[in-house]
C-alpha positions as CSV (number, residue, x, y, z in Angstrom):
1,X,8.8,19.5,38.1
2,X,5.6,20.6,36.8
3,X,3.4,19.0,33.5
4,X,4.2,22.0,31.9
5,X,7.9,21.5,32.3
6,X,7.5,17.7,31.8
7,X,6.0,18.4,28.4
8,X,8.9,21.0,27.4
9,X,11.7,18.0,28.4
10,X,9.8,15.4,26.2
11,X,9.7,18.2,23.4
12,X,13.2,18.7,23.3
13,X,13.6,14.8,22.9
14,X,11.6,14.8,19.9
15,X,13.2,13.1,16.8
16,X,12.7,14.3,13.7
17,X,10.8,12.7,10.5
18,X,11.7,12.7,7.0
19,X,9.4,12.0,3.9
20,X,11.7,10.5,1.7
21,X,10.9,10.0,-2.2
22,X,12.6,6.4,-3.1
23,X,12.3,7.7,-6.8
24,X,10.5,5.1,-9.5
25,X,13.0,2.6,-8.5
26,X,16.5,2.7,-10.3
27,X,18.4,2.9,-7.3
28,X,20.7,5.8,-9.6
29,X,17.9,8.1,-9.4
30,X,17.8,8.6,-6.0
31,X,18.8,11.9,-3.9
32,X,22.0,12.5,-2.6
33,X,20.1,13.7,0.3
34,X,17.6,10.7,0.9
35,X,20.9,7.8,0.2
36,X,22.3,10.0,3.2
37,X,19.2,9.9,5.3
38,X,18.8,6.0,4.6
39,X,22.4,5.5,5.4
40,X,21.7,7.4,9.1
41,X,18.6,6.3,9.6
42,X,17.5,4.9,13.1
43,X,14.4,4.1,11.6
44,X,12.7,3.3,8.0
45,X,9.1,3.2,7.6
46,X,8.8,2.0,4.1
47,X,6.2,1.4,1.2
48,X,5.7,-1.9,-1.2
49,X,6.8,0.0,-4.3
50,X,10.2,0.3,-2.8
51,X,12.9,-1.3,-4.8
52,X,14.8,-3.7,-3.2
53,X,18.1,-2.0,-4.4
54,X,16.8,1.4,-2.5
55,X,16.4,-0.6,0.8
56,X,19.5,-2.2,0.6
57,X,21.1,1.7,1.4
58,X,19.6,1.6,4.6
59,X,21.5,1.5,8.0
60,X,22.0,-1.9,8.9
61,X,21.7,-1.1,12.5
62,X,18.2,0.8,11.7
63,X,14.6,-0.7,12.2
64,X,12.6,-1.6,9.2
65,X,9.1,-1.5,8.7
66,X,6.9,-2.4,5.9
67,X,4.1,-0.1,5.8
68,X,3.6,-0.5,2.3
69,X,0.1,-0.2,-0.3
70,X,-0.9,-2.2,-2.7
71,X,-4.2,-2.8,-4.6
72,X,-5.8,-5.2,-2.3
73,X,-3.3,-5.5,0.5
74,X,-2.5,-3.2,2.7
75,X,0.2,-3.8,5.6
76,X,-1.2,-0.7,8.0
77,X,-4.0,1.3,7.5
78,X,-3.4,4.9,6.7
79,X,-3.7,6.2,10.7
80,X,-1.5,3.5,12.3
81,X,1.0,4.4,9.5
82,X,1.0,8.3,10.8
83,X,0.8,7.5,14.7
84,X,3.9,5.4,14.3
85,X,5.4,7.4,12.9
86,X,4.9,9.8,15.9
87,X,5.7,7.0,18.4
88,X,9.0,6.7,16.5
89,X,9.9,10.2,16.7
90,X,9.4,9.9,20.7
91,X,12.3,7.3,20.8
92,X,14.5,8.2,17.7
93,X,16.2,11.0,16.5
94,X,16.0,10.3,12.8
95,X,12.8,8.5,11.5
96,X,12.4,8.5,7.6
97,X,9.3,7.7,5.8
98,X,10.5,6.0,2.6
99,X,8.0,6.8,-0.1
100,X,8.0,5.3,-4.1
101,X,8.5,8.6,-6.5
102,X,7.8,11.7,-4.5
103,X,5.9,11.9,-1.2
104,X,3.7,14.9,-2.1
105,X,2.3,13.5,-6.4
106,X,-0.2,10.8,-4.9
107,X,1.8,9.5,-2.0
108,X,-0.2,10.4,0.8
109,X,2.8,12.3,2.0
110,X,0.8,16.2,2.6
111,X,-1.9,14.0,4.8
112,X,1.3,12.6,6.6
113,X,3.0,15.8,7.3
114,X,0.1,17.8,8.4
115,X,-0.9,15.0,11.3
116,X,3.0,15.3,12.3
117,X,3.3,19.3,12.7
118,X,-0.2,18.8,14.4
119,X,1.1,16.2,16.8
120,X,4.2,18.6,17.5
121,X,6.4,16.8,15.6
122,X,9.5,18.2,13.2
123,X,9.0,17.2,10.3
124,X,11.1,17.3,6.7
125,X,10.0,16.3,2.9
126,X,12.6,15.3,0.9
127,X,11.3,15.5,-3.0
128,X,11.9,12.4,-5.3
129,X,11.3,11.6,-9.2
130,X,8.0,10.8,-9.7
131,X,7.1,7.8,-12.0
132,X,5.0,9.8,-14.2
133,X,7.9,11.2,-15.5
134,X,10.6,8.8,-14.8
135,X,9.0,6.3,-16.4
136,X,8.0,7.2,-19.8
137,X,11.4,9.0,-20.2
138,X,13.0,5.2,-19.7
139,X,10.1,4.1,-22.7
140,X,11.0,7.0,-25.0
141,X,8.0,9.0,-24.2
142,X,8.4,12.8,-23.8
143,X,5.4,14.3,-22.1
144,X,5.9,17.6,-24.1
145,X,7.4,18.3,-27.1
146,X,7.0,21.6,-29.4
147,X,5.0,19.6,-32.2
148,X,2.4,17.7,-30.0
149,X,2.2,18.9,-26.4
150,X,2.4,21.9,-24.5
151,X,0.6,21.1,-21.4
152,X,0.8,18.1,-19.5
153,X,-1.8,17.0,-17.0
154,X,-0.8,14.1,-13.8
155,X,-4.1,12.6,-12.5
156,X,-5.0,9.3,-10.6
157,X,-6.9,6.3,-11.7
158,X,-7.6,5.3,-8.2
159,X,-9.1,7.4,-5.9
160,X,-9.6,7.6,-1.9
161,X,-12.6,6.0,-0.6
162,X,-15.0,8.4,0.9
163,X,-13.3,11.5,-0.4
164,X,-15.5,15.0,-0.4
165,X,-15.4,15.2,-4.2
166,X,-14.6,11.6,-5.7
167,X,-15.1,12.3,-9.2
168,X,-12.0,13.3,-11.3
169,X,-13.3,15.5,-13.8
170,X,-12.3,13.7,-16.9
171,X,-14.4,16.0,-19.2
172,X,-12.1,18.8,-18.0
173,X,-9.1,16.9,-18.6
174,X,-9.6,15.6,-21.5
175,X,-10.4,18.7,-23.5
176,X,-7.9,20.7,-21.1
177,X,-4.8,19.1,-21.5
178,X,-2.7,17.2,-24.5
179,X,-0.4,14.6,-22.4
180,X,-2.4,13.0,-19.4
181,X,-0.3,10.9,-16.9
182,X,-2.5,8.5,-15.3
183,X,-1.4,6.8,-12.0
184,X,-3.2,4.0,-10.8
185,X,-4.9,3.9,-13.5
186,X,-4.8,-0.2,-14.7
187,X,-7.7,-1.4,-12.5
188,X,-10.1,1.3,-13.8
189,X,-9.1,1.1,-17.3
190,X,-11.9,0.4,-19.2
191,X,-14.3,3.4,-17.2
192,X,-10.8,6.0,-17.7
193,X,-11.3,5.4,-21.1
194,X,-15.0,5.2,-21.6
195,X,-14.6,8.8,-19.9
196,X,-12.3,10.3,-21.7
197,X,-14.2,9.3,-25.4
198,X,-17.5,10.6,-24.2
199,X,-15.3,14.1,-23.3
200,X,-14.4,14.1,-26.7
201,X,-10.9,12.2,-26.9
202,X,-10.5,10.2,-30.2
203,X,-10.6,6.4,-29.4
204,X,-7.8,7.1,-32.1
205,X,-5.5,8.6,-29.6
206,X,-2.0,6.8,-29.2
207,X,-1.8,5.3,-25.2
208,X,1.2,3.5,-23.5
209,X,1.2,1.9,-20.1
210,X,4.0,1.8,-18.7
211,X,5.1,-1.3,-15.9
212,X,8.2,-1.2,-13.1
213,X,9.3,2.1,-14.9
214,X,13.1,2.5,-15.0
215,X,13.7,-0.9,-13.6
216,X,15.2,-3.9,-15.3
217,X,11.9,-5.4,-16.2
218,X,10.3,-2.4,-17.1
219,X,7.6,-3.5,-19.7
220,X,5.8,-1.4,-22.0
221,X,2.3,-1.8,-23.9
222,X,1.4,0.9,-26.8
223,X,-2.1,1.2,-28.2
224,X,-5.0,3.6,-28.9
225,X,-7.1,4.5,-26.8
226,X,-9.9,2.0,-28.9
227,X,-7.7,-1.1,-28.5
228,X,-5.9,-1.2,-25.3
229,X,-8.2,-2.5,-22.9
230,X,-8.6,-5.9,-25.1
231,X,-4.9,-5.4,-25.0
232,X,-4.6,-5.3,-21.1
233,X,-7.0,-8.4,-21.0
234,X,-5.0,-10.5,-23.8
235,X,-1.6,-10.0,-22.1
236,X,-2.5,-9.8,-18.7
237,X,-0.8,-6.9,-18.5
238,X,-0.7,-5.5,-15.0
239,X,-0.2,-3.0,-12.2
240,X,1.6,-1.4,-10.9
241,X,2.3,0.9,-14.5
242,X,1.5,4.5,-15.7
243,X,-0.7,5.1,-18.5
244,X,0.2,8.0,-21.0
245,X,-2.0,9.3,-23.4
246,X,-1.5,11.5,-26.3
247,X,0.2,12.2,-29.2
248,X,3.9,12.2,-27.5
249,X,3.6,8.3,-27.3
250,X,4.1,8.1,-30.9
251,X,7.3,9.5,-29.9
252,X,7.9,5.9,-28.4
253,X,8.7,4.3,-31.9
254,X,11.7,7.1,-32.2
255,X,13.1,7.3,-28.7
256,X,13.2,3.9,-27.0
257,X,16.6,2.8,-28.8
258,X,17.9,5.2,-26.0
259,X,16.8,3.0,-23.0
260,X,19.2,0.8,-23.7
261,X,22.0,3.1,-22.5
262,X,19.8,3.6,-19.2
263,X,22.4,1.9,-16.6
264,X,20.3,0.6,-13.6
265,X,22.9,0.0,-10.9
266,X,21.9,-3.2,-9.3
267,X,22.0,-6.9,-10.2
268,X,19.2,-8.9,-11.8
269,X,18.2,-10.7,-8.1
270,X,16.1,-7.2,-7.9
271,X,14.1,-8.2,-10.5
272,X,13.5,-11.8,-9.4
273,X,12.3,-10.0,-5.9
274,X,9.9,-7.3,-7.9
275,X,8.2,-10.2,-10.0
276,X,7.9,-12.4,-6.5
277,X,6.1,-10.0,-4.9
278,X,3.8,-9.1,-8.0
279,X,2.5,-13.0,-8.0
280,X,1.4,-12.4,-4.3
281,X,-0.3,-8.9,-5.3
282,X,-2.5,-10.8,-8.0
C-alpha cells in the first residue's frame, strides 16, 4: 500500500467533532441535540463556565477534559486546545467540544472550526443560548422593547491579546446602538465606562450586571452608568456576569417578580460547586 492510500484509510477513520453550546448554565436550557451528543459522547473537551448540572449528562463511559478559561487561569492554551481536539478525532468517532452559551458569540468556536476543516477534520456546530440574552431575561431585562430599544448591540469587555485591530470602537457603539450587551466586561469596567461617557452616553444611563445568569445564585447589581463602578468595588461584585446598559434595565423593577417561576432543574450542591470554584478564580 502506498502513502497515498495510507492517507485515504486514516481519513476514513476520522471521528467527527462537535462544538456544543452548554447554554448560560440552567441545565433546562440546553439542546435536545447537544444532551444527545453529551449522552454519546466518547469524548468531552469542556470549558470552566460549564455548569456542573450540564456535565453530569455526559457519557459515563466518555473521557473528560477540562480545557476551560478563566480570567487569570487558563487549563490549555488556545492551540493545544485545537490540536487535541484533532488528536481525538484520530481515535474517536464522536468528540464534542462543550462550550458556555454558544460557540460562535465570543467562544472562540469559528477559530476552532476553521483549524479543524484545515486539518481534514469533520466538523459540526451545534448553536446554544447565549448569556447575553439568557441572562437578563432570568433578571427581568428585555434587550428590546417598542418604548426604549430597537437595536441591540453584543460586544466584549475583554479582548484577544495581540489582535490586528484591538480597539472596540466604543464611540460607534455608544451613539449606534440603544441596549449594549457587554461580555467580559467586569475587569475593564471603569475604562468601558469612561468610553462610553466621552462618546456621549449619559453617566445617567440605567446599567445592570448580571452574575451566574439563570443559575440558582444568579445575582444582580442595577446602577447608572455614574455609580456602578464604586458599586462593583463596595460589593465586591464579580466575574463572571454580563453588563447591560440602557434604558430596558429599568425594565428590571417590573419584570423580575417573574424569575421566580424560572425552574432550574438541578439541586442546590451546583451552586456550592459554582461558588468553590469562583474563590479559586479570585
Amino acid at each position: 500500500m502506498n502513502r497515498e492510500d495510507t492517507n485515504e484509510v486514516e481519513k476514513k477513520y476520522l471521528g467527527k467533532v462537535y462544538l456544543v453550546g452548554a447554554g448560560p448554565g440552567d441545565p433546562g436550557l440546553m439542546t435536545l441535540k447537544g444532551k444527545a451528543l453529551l449522552e454519546c459522547a466518547d469524548v468531552v473537551i469542556y470549558d470552566a463556565l460549564v455548569s456542573p448540572a450540564i456535565l453530569a449528562m455526559i457519557n459515563p463511559n466518555a473521557e473528560k477534559i477540562n480545557a476551560g478559561k478563566r480570567m487569570g487561569r487558563h487549563s490549555l492554551l488556545q492551540s493545544e486546545t485545537t490540536q487535541l481536539l484533532i488528536d481525538k478525532a484520530h481515535t474517536n468517532a464522536v468528540v464534542v467540544r462543550l462550550k458556555g452559551g454558544d460557540p460562535f458569540i465570543f467562544g472562540r468556536g469559528g477559530e476552532e472550526m476553521e483549524e479543524l476543516l484545515k486539518a481534514g477534520i469533520s466538523t459540526e456546530v451545534v448553536p446554544g443560548i447565549t448569556s447575553g440574552i439568557a441572562a437578563p431575561a432570568y433578571a427581568g431585562i428585555p434587550l428590546t422593547h417598542r418604548l426604549y430599544s430597537s437595536s441591540v448591540t453584543f460586544v466584549t469587555g475583554h479582548e484577544a491579546a495581540g489582535k490586528y485591530q484591538p480597539t472596540v470602537n466604543w464611540n460607534a457603539i455608544a451613539r449606534g446602538s440603544e441596549t449594549i450587551v457587554i461580555y467580559m466586561g467586569i475587569h475593564n469596567l471603569p475604562y468601558i465606562v469612561q468610553e462610553l461617557h466621552s462618546a456621549g452616553l449619559d453617566l445617567e444611563t440605567p446599567i445592570a450586571l448580571v452574575r451566574w445568569g439563570t443559575r440558582p445564585d444568579q445575582e444582580e447589581l442595577i446602577g447608572k452608568l455614574k455609580t456602578i463602578v464604586e458599586q462593583v468595588e463596595t460589593t465586591g461584585f464579580g466575574a463572571p456576569a454580563i453588563a447591560v446598559i440602557g434604558s430596558v434595565v429599568n425594565m428590571h423593577s417590573i419584570l423580575f417578580s417573574s424569575r421566580s417561576k424560572n425552574i432550574y432543574l438541578t439541586n442546590r450542591e451546583d451552586t456550592k460547586d459554582t461558588k468553590e470554584e469562583e474563590k479559586e478564580d479570585r
